[in-house]
N, CA, C and O atoms as a GROMACS GRO file, in nm:
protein
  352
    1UNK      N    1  -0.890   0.379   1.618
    1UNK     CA    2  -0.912   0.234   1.623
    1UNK      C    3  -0.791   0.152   1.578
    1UNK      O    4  -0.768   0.043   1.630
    2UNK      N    5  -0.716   0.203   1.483
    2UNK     CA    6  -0.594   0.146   1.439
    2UNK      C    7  -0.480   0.084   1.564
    2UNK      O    8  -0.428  -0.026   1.576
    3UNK      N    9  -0.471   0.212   1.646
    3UNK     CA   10  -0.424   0.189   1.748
    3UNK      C   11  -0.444   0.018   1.827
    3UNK      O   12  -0.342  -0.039   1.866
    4UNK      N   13  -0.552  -0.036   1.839
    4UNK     CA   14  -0.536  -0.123   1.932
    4UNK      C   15  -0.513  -0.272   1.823
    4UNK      O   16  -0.507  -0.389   1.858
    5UNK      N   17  -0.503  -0.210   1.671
    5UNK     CA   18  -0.424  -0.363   1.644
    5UNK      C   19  -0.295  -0.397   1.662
    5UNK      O   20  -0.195  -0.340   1.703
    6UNK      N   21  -0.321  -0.499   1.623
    6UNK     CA   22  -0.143  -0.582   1.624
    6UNK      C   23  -0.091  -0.544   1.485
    6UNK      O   24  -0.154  -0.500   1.389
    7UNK      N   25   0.062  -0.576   1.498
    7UNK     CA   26   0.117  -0.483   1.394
    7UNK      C   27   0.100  -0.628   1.280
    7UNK      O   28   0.134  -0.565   1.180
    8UNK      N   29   0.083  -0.723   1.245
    8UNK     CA   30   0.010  -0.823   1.158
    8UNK      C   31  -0.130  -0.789   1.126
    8UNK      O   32  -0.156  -0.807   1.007
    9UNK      N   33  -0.218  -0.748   1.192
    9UNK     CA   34  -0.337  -0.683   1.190
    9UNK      C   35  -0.350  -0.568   1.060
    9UNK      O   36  -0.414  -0.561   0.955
   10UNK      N   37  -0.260  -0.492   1.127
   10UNK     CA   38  -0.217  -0.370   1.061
   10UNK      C   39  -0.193  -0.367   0.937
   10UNK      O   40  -0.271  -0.318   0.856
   11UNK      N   41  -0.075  -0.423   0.903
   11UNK     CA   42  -0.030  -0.464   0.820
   11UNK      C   43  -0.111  -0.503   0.732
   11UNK      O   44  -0.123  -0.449   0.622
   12UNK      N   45  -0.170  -0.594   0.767
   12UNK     CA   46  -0.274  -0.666   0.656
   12UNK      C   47  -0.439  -0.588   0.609
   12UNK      O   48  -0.512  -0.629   0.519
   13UNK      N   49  -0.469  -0.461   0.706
   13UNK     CA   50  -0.543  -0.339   0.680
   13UNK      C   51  -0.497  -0.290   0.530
   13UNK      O   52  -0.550  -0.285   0.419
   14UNK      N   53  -0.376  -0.258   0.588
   14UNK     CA   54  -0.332  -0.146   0.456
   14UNK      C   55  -0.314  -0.214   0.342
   14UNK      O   56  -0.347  -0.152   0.241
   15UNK      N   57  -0.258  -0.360   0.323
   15UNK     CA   58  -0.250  -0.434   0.203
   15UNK      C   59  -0.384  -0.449   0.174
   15UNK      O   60  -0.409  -0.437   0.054
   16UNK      N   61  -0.482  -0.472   0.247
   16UNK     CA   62  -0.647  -0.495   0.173
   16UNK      C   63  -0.693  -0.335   0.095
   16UNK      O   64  -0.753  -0.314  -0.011
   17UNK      N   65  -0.635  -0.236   0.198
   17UNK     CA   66  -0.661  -0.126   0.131
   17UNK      C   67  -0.617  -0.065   0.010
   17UNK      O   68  -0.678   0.001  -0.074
   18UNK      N   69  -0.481  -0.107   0.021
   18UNK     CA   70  -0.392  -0.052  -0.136
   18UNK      C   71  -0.449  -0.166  -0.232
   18UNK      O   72  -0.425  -0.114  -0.342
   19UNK      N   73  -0.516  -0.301  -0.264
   19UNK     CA   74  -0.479  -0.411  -0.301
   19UNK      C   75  -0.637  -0.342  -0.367
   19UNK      O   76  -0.650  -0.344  -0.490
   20UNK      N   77  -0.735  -0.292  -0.293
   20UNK     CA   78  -0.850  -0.228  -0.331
   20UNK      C   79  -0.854  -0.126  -0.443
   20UNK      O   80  -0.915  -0.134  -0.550
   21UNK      N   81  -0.763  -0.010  -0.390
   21UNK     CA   82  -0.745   0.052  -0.505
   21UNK      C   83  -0.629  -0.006  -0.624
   21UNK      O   84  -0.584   0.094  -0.680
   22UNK      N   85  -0.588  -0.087  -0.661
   22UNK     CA   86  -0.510  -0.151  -0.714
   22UNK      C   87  -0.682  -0.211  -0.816
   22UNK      O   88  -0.705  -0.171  -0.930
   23UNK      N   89  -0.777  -0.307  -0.740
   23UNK     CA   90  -0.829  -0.346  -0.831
   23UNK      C   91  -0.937  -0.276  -0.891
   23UNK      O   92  -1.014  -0.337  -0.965
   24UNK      N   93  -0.953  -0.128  -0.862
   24UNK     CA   94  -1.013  -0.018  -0.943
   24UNK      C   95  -0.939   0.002  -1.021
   24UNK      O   96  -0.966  -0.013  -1.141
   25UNK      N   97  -0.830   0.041  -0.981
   25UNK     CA   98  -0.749   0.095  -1.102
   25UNK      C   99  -0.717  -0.010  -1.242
   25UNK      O  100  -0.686   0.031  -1.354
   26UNK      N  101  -0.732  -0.126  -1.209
   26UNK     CA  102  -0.693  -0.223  -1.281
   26UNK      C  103  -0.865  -0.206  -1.402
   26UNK      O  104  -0.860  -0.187  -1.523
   27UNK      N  105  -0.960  -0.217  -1.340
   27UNK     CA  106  -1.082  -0.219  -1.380
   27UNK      C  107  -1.095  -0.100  -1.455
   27UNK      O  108  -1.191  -0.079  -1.529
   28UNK      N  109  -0.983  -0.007  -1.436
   28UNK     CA  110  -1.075   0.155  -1.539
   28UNK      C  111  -1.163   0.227  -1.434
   28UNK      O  112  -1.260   0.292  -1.473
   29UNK      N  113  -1.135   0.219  -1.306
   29UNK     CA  114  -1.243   0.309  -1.232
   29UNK      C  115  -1.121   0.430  -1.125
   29UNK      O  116  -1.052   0.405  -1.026
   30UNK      N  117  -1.137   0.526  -1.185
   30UNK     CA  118  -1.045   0.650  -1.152
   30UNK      C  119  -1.116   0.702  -1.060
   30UNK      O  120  -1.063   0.797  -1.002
   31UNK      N  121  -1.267   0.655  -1.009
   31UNK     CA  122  -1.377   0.776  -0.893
   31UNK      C  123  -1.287   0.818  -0.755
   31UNK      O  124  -1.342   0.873  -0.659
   32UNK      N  125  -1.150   0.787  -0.756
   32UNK     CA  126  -1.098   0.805  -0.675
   32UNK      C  127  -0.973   0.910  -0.684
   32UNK      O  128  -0.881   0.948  -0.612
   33UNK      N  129  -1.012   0.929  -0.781
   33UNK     CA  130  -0.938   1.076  -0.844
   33UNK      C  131  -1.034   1.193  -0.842
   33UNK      O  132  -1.153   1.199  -0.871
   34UNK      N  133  -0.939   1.297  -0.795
   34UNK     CA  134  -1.012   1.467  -0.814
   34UNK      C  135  -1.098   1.439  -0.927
   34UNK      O  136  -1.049   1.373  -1.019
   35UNK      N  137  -1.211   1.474  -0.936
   35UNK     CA  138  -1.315   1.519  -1.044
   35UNK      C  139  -1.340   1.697  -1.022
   35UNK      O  140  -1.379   1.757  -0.922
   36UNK      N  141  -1.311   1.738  -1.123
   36UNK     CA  142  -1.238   1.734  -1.235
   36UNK      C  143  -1.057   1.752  -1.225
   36UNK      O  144  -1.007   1.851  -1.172
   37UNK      N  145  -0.981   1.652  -1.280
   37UNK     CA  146  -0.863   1.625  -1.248
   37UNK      C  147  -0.757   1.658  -1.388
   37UNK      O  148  -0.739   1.596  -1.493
   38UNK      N  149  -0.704   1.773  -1.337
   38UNK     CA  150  -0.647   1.801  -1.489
   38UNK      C  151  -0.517   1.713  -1.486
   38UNK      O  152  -0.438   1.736  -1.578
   39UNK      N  153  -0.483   1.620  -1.398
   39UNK     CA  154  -0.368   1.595  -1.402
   39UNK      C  155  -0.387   1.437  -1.432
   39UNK      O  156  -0.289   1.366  -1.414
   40UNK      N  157  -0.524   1.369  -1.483
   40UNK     CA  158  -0.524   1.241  -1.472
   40UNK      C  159  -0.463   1.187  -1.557
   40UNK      O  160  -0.501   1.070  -1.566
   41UNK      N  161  -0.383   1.212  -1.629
   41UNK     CA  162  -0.294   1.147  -1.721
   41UNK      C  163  -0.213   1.126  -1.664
   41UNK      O  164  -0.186   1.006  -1.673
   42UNK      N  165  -0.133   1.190  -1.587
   42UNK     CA  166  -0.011   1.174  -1.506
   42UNK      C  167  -0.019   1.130  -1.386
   42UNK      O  168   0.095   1.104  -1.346
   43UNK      N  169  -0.108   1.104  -1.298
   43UNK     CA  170  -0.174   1.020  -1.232
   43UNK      C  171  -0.181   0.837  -1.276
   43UNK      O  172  -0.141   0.737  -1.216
   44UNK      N  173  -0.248   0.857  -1.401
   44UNK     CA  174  -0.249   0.741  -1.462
   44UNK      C  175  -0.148   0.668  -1.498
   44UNK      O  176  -0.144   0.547  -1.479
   45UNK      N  177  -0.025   0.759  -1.571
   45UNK     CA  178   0.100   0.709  -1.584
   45UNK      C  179   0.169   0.648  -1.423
   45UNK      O  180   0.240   0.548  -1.414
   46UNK      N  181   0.135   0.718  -1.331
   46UNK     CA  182   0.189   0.698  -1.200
   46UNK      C  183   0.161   0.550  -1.148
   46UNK      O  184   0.243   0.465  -1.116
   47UNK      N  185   0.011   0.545  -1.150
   47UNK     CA  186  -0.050   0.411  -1.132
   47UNK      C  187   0.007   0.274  -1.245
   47UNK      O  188   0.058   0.163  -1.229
   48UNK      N  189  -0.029   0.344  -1.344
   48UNK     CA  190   0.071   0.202  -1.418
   48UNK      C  191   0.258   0.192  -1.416
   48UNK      O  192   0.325   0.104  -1.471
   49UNK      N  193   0.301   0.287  -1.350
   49UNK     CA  194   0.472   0.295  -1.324
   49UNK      C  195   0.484   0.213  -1.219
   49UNK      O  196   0.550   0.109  -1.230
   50UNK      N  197   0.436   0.240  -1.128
   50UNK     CA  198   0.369   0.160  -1.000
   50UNK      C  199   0.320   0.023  -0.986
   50UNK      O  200   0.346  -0.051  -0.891
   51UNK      N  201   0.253  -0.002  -1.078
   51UNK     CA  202   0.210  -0.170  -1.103
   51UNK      C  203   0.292  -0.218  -1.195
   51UNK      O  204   0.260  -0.321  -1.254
   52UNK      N  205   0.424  -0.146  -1.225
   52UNK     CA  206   0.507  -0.222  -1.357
   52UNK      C  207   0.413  -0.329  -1.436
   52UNK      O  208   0.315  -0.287  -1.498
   53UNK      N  209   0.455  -0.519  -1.433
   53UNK     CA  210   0.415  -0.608  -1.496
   53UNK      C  211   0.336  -0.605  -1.445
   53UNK      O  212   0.255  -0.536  -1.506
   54UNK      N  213   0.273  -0.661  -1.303
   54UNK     CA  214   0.156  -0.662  -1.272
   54UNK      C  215   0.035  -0.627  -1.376
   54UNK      O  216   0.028  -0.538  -1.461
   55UNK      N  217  -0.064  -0.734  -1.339
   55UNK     CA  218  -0.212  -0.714  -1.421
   55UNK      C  219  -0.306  -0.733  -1.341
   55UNK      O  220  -0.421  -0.722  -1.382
   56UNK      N  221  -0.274  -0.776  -1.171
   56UNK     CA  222  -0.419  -0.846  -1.130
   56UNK      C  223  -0.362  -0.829  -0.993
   56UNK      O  224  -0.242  -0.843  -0.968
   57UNK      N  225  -0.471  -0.790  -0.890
   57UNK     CA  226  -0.439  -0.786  -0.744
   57UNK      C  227  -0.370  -0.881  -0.685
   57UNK      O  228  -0.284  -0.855  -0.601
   58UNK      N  229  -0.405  -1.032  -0.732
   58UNK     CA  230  -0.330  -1.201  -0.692
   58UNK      C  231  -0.212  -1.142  -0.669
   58UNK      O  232  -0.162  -1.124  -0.558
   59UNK      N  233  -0.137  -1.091  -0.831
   59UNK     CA  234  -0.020  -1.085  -0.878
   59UNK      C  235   0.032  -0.996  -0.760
   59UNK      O  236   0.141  -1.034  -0.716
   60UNK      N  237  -0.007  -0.914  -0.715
   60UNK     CA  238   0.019  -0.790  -0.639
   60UNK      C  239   0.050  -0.858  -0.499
   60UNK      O  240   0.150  -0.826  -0.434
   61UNK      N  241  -0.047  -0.962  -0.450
   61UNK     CA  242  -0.067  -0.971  -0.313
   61UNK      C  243   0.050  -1.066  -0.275
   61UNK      O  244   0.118  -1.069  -0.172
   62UNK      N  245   0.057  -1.168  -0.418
   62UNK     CA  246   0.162  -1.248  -0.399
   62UNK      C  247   0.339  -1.157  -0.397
   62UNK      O  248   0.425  -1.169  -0.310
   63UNK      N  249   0.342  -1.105  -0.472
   63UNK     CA  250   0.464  -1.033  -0.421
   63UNK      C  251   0.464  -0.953  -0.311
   63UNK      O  252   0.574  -0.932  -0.261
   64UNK      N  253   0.336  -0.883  -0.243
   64UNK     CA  254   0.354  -0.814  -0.136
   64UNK      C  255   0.403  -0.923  -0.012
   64UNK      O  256   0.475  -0.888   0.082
   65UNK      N  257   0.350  -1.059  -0.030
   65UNK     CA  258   0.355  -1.157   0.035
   65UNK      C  259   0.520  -1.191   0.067
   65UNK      O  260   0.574  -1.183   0.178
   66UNK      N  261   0.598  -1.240  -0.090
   66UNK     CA  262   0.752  -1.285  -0.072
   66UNK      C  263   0.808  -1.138  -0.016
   66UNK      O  264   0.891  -1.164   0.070
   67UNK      N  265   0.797  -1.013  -0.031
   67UNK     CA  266   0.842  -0.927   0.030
   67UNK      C  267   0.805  -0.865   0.178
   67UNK      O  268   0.860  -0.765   0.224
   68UNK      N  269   0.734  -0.918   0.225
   68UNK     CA  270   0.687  -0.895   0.389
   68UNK      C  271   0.802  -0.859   0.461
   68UNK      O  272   0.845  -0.752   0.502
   69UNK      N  273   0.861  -1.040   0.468
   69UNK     CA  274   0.993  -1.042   0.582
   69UNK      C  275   1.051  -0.897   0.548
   69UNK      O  276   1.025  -0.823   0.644
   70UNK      N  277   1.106  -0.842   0.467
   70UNK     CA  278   1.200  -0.758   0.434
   70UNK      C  279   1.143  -0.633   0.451
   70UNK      O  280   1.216  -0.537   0.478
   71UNK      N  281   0.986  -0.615   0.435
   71UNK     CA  282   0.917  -0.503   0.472
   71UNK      C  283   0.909  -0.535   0.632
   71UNK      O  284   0.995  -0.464   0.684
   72UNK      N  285   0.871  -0.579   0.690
   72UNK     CA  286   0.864  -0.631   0.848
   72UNK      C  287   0.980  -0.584   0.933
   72UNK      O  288   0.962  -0.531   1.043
   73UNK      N  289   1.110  -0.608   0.877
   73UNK     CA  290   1.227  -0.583   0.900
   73UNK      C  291   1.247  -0.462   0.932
   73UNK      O  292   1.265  -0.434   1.051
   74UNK      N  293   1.248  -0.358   0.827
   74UNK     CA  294   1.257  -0.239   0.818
   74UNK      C  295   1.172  -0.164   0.917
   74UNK      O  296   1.211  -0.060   0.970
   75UNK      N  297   1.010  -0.241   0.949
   75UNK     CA  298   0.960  -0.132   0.988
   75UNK      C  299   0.986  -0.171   1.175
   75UNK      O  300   0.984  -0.091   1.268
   76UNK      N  301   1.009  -0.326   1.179
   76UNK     CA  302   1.060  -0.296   1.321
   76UNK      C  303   1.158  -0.231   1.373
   76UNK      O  304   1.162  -0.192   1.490
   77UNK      N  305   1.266  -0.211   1.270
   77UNK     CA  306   1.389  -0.093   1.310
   77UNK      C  307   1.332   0.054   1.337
   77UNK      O  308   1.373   0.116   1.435
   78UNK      N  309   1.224   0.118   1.237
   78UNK     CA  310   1.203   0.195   1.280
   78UNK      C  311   1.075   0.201   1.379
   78UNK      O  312   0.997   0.296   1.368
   79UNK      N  313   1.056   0.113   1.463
   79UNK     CA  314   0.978   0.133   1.554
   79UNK      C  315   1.042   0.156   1.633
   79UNK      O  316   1.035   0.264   1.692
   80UNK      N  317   1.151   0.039   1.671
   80UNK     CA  318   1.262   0.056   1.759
   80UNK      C  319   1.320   0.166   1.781
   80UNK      O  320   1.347   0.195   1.898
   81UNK      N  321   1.354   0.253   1.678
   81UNK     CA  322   1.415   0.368   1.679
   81UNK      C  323   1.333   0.491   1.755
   81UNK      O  324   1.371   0.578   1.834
   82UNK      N  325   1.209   0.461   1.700
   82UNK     CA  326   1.109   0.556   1.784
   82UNK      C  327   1.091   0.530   1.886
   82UNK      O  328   1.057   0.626   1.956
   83UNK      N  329   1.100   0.403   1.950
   83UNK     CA  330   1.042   0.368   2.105
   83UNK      C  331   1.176   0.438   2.160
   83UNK      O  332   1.147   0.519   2.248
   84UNK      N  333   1.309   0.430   2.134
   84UNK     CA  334   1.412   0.449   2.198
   84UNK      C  335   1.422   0.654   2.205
   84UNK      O  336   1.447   0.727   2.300
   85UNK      N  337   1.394   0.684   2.077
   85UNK     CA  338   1.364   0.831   2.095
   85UNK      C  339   1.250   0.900   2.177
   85UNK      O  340   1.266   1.018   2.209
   86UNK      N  341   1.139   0.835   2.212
   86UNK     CA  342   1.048   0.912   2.283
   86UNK      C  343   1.005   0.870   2.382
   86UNK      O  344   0.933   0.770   2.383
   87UNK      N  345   1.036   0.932   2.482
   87UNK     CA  346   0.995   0.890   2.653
   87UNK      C  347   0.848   0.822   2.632
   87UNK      O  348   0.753   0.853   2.560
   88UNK      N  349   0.871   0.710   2.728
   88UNK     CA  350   0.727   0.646   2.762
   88UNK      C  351   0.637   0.726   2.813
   88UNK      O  352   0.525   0.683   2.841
   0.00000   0.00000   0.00000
């Protein structure tokens, strides 16, 4: 189904999706970790290395926001790159 969005569409899938687990993790809810997870400490460290300052999804969405153009950028080069590598 992914397939027939637009790449704005898209885009804005995966930010609702990461932005989701962002506000579990923020809340104390790990159910999205292996049970039983011997590694959730380091997991945990990962998730807060990852959200540096950040405290709150806003905070998150708004910088995913000023950084778009520059994410946008990148990923049309490598689309480009792929359309040009693989026969229609």
């Amino acid at each position: 189904p992914h397939l027939k969005l637009t790449k704005p569409a898209l885009i804005n899938l995966i930010l609702e999706e990461c932005l989701e687990s962002s506000r579990r993790f923020f809340a104390g809810d790990y159910s999205s970790f292996p049970d039983p997870d011997p590694d959730r400490e380091k997991r945990v460290a990962l998730f807060k290395n990852m959200h540096g300052e950040y405290t709150s999804d806003i905070q998150l969405k708004e910088r995913f926001l000023r950084d778009i153009p520059k994410i946008m950028s990148t990923v049309d080069k490598i689309e480009q790159t792929i359309i040009a590598a693989v026969p229609q």
